[in-house]
C-alpha positions as CSV (number, residue, x, y, z in Angstrom):
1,X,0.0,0.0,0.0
2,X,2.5,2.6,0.7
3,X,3.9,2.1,-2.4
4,X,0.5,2.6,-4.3
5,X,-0.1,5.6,-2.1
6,X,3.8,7.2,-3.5
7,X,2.3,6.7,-6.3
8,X,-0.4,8.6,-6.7
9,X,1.0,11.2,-4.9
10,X,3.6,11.0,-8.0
11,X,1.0,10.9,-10.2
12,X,-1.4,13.8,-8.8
13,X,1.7,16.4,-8.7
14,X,2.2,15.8,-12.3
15,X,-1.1,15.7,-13.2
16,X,-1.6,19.2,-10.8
17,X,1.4,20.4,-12.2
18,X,2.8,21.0,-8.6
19,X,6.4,20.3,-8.3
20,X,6.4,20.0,-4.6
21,X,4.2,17.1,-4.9
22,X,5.7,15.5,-7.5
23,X,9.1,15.8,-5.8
24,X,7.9,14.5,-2.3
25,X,6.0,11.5,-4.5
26,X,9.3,10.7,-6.4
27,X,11.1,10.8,-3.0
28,X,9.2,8.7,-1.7
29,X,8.9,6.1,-3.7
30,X,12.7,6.8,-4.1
31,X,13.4,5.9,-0.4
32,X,11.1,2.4,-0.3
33,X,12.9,1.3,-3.4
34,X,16.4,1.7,-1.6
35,X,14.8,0.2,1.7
36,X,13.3,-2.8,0.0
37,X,16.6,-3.5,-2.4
38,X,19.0,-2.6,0.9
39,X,16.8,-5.4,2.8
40,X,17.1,-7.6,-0.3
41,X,20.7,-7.5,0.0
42,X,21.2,-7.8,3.7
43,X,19.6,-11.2,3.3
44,X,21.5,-12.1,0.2
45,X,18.3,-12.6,-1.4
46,X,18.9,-14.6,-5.2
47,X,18.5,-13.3,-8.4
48,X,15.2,-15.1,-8.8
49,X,13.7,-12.1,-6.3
50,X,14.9,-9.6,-8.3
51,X,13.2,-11.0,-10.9
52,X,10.1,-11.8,-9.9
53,X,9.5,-8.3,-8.0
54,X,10.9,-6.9,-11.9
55,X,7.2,-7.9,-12.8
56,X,5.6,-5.8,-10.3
57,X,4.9,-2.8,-12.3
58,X,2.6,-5.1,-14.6
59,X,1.1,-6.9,-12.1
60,X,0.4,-3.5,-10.5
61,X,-1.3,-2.0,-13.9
62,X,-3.4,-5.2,-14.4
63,X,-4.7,-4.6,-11.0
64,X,-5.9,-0.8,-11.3
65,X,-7.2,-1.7,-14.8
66,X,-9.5,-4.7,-12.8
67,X,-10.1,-2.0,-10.0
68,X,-11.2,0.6,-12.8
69,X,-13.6,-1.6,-14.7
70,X,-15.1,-2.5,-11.5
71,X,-15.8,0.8,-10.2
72,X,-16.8,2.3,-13.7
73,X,-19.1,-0.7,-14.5
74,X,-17.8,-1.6,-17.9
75,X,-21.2,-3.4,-19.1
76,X,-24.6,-3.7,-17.9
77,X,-25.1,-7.2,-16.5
78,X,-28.1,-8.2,-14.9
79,X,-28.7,-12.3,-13.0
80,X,-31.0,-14.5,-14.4
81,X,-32.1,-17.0,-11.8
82,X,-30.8,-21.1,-13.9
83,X,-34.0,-23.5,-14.1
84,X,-32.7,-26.8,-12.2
85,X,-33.6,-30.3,-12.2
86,X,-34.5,-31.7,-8.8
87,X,-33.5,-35.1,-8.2
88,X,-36.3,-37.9,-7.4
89,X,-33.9,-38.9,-4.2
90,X,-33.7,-35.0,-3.5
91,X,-37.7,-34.8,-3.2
92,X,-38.1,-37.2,-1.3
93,X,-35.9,-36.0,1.5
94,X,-36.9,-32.1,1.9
């Protein structure tokens, strides 16, 4: 979450055109970067971390794109109940 939240301060002082937003966004993120990749190295974490956390960004736009069409309601869908079948066992029973 915090890094979602350095990011759209990021975002909102580019899209407000305020530079002291956008700087305190981009330092932000800036320092959890360097305090995730420092803690990746203390552990002597293996290349394989590096690389998976490499696909974060995607991961990270296919989840906002999910959250968007959620929100916006992308189509109109509405629940139709599905006729069943009971069983002659079932009938018997209830």
């Amino acid at each position: 979450m915090p890094f979602a939240l350095s990011g759209v301060c990021l975002v909102a002082g580019v899209a407000l055109a305020s530079v002291d937003l956008t700087v305190l966004g981009a330092l932000n993120l800036l320092g959890q970067v360097v305090y995730l990749i420092s803690a990746l190295r203390l552990v002597r974490a293996p290349r394989s971390t590096y690389l998976a956390l490499s696909t974060a960004p995607l991961y990270i736009a296919w989840k906002l794109g999910l959250y968007g069409r959620a929100l916006l309601g992308s189509r109109a869908t509405s629940w139709v109940r599905t006729a069943r079948v009971v069983a002659p066992d079932a009938a018997r029973q209830a």
